[in-house]
N, C-alpha and C positions, 0 to 999 in steps of 0.2 A: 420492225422499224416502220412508220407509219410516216405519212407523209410531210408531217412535222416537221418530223427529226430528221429527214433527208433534205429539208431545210435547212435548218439546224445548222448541221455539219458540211453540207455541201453536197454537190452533186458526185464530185469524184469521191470523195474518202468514202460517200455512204456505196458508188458505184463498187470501190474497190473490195469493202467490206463485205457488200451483197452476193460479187461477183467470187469470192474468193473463200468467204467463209472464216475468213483468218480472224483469228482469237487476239484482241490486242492488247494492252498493258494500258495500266492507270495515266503515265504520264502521253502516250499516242491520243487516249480519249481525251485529254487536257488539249494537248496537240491540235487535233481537229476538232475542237469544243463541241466533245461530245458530252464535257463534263468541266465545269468552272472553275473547281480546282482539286487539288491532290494533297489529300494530309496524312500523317502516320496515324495506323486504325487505333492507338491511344490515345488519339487528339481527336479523334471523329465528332465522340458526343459534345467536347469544348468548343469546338469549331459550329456545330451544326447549330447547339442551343444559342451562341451567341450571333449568330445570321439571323437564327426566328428572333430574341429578343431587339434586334436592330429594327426588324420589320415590323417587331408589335410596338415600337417606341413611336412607328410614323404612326399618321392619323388614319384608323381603319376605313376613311368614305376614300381617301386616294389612294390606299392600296388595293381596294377593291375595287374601285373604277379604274386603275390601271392592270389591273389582272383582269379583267373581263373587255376592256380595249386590246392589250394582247394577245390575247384570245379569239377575237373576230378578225384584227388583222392577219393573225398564220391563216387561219380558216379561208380570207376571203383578203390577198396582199392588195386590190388595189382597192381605194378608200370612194365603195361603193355608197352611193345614199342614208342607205339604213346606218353602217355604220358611222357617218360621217356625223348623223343626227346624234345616235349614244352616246359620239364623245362632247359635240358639242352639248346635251345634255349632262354628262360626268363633267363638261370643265364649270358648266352652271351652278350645280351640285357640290361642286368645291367652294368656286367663290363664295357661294349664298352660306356657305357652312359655319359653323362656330368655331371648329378645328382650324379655319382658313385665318381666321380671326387670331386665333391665341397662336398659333405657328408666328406670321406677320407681329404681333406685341411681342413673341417669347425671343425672336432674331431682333428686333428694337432694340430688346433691354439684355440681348446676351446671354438666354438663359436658354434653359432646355423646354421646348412646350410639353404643355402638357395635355393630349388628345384626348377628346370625351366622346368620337365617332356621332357626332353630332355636327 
């Protein structure tokens, strides 16, 4: 468990986890989110491929400028210079975007956009 995930889930649950060893169950990891959700392992791959294709439907420049803002804020929680500059360059990066374009026209006219990560 690395410093993360004792974010993550908290102080106590990851205290009590570390301290104890104790082995715990799908719905405890839900519990203390250690894990988003719980499906029956024959629903896994239905579950799992329809999460990635949700996330490949958004536009690839804000899904990776929100994973990589993510990313520096676990690493570094208060919103130190460096990072503060990446996002205001990622929110730049959006606007200026084509995908920011066709999102904005695609919720106009009620349709689904369509991202070109451009």
């Amino acid at each position: 468990m690395n410093s993360c995930t004792l974010g993550i889930i908290g102080i106590s649950a990851a205290k009590e986890l570390l301290y104890t060893g104790r082995l715990i169950d799908a719905e405890k990891a839900r519990e203390i989110k250690m894990v988003d959700q719980v499906v029956p392992s024959e629903d896994l791959a239905t579950v799992t491929y329809s999460l990635a294709r949700e996330i490949a439907d958004n536009s690839p420049i804000s899904v990776r400028g929100t994973k990589s803002v993510i990313s520096k804020l676990l690493t570094h929680p208060e919103l130190n210079p460096e990072v503060r500059e990446d996002y205001l360059a990622f929110q730049k990066q959006i606007a200026d975007s084509e995908d920011f374009k066709e999102g904005q026209k695609a919720f106009a006219e009620k349709r689904k956009p369509r991202f070109k990560g451009k």
